[in-house]
C-alpha positions as CSV (number, residue, x, y, z in Angstrom):
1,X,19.5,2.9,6.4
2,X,17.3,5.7,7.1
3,X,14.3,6.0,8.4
4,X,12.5,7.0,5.2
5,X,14.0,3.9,3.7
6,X,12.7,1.5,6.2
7,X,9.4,3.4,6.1
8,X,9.5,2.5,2.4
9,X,10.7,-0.8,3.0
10,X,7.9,-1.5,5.2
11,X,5.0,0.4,3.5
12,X,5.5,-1.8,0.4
13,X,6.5,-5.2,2.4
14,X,2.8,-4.4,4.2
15,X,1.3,-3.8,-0.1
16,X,2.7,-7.2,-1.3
17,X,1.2,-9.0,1.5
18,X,-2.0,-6.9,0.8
19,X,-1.9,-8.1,-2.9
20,X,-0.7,-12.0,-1.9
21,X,-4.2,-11.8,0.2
22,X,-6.2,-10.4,-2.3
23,X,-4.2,-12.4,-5.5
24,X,-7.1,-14.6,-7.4
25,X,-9.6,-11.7,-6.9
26,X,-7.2,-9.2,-8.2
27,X,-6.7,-11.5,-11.3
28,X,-10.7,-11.4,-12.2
29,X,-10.9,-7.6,-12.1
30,X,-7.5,-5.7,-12.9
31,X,-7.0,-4.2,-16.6
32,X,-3.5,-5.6,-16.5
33,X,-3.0,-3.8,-19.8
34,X,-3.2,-0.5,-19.3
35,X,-1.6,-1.0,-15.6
36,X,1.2,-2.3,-17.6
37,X,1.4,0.3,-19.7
38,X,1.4,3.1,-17.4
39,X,4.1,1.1,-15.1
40,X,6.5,1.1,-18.2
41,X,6.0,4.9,-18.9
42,X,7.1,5.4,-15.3
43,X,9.8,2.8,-15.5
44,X,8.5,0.8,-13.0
45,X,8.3,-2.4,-16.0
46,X,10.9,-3.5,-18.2
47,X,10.6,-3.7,-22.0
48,X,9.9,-7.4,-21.9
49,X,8.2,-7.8,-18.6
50,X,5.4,-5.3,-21.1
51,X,5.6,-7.1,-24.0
52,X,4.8,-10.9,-22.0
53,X,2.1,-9.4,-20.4
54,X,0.9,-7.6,-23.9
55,X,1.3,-11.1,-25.3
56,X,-1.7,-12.1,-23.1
57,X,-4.6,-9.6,-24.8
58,X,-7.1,-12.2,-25.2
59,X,-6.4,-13.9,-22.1
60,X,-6.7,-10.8,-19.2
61,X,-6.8,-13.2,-16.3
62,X,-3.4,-14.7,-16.9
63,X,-2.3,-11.0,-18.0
64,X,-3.3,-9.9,-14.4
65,X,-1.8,-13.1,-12.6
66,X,1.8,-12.0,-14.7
67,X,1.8,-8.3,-13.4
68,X,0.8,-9.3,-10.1
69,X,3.3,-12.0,-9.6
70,X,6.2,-9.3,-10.9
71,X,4.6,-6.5,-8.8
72,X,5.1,-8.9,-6.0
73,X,8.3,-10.0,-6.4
74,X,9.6,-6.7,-7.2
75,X,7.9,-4.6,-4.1
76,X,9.2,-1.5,-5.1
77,X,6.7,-1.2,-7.9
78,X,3.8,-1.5,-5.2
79,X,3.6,2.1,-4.9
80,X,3.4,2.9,-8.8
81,X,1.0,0.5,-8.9
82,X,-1.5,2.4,-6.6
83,X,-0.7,4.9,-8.3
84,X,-1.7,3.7,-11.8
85,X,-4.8,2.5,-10.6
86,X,-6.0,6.0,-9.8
87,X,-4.8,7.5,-12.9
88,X,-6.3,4.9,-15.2
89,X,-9.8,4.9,-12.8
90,X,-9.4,1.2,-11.6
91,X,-10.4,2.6,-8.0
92,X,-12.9,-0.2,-7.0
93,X,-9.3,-1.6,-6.9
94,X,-7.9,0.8,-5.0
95,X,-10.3,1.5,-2.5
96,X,-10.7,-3.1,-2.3
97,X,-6.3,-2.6,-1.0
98,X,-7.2,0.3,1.2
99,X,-10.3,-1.5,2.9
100,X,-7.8,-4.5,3.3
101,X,-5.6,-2.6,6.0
102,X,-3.1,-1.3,3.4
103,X,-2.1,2.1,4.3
104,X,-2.9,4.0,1.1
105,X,-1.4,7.7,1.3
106,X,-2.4,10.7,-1.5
């Protein structure tokens, strides 16, 4: 393994346990919808992991719980995450990770 890949490793290990700290506040103010969406345009979700959380329109807290708890569980998709929440202006979120010790780069 190279040192890039363990930096990886451990940059998103740190954003998981950033996002397992911050979990039932993350569910009351994430758009979980258009995170989703953006996530499958870059590949980061699968076709059905989109259409479950989709499913949930009317009920955005569960919605958010669901993309969190695959986010978590597949911690390669932290970093396209922070991504997507700049590009679809969900900073307070953001900035709430990077005030949370999680070393937000770009």
């Amino acid at each position: 393994m190279s040192f890039l890949n363990v930096v990886v490793v451990f940059e998103c290990t740190a954003g998981s346990d950033v996002l397992r700290r911050l979990y039932l506040k993350l569910t009351t103010m994430l758009d979980a919808h258009i995170v989703a969406v953006h996530m499958y345009q870059r590949n980061a979700l699968k076709p059905e992991e989109l259409q479950s959380i989709q499913s949930l329109r009317d009920r955005p807290q569960e919605a958010a719980t669901k993309l969190l708890n695959i986010i978590i569980e597949e911690q390669h998709d932290v970093v396209c995450f922070l991504d997507v929440l700049k590009v679809t202006n969900q900073h307070h979120i953001y900035k709430l990770l990077a005030k949370d010790g999680y070393n937000l780069m770009g």
